[in-house]
N, C-alpha and C positions, 0 to 999 in steps of 0.2 A: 641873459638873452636866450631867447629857442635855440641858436645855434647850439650854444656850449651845453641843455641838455639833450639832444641829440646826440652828441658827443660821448654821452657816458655819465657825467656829473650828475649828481641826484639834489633834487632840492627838497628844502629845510625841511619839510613832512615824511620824504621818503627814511626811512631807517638804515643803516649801514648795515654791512657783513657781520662785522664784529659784535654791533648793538643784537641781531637776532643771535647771536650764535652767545653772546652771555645769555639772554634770555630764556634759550633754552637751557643753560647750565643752571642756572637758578631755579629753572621749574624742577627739573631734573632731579638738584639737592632739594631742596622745600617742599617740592608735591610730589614728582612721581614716584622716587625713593621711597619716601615714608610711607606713601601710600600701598607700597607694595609688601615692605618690611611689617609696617605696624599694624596696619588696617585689615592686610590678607588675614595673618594670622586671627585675628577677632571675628572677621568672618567664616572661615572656615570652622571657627568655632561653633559660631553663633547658627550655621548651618549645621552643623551638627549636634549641638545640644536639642535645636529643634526637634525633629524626627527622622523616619526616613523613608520620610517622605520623597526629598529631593533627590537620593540616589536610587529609588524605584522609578522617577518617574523620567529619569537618565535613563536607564538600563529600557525604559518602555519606549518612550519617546525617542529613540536615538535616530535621526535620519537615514537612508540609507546609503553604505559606503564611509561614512564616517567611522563605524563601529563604538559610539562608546560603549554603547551597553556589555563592553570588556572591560570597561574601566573597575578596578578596585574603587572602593568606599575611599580611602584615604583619596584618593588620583580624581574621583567624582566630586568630593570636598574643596578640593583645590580648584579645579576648571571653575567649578561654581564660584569660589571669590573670586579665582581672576577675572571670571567673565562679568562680575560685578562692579570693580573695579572699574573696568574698561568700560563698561556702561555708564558711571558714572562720569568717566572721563569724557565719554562722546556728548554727556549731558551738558555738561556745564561748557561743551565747542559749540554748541546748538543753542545755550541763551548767551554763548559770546557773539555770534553769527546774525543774532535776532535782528537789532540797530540795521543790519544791511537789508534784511529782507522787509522791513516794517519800512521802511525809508522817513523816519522819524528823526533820525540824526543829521549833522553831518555829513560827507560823503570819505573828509579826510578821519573822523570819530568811526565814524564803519568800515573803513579799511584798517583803522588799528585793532579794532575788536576781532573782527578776522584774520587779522595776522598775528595776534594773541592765541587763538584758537587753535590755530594751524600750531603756532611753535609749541602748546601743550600737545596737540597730538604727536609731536615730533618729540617730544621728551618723556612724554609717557611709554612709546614704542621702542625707544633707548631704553630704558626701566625696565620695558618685560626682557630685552633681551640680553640685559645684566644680570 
């Protein structure tokens, strides 16, 4: 009945506390962990076997008030995977996001896609700060 969700109660589509709150722990161990463990390191690599290129064009480009262009090579190398990382993270929130903005789905399929989206950017932001 409307009363009793008024009330508080969530019906059968809504997710519980505990159901988001595993799924961020599962993105957490399975994606954002690894991705930060396994993946930084081969990018930072990979950015640096390149050239160097990408820490001149830090030290040039540096907005102002930020200071990187103090950044050490090693510290330039880093910011570049993690900011790669995290780009890739916001990517794959932005084709989980899609279903709502195209209004092609569901309306209950596009709130779980968005609420997938959301609970990786909330495990991923756990991850950097681990």
């Amino acid at each position: 009945p409307p009363a009793s969700r008024a009330m508080g109660s969530s019906t059968s589509s809504d997710p519980s506390l505990e159901s988001q709150i595993l799924e961020v722990v599962l993105l957490l161990v399975f994606a954002a962990l690894p991705s930060f463990t396994c993946v930084h390191g081969s990018l930072k690599s990979w950015l640096k076997d390149g050239n160097s290129f990408f820490v001149e064009g830090i030290q040039r480009d540096s907005p102002p008030g930020i200071q990187l262009s103090k950044l050490s090579s090693a510290a330039a190398y880093d910011f570049g995977a993690s900011s790669m990382i995290v780009g890739m993270q916001h990517l794959v929130g932005i084709m989980l996001c899609l279903p709502e903005i195209t209004r092609h789905v569901g309306k209950a399929w596009a709130a779980a896609m968005t609420r997938h989206a959301a609970l990786l950017g909330v495990a991923f932001g756990l991850a950097q700060l681990l």
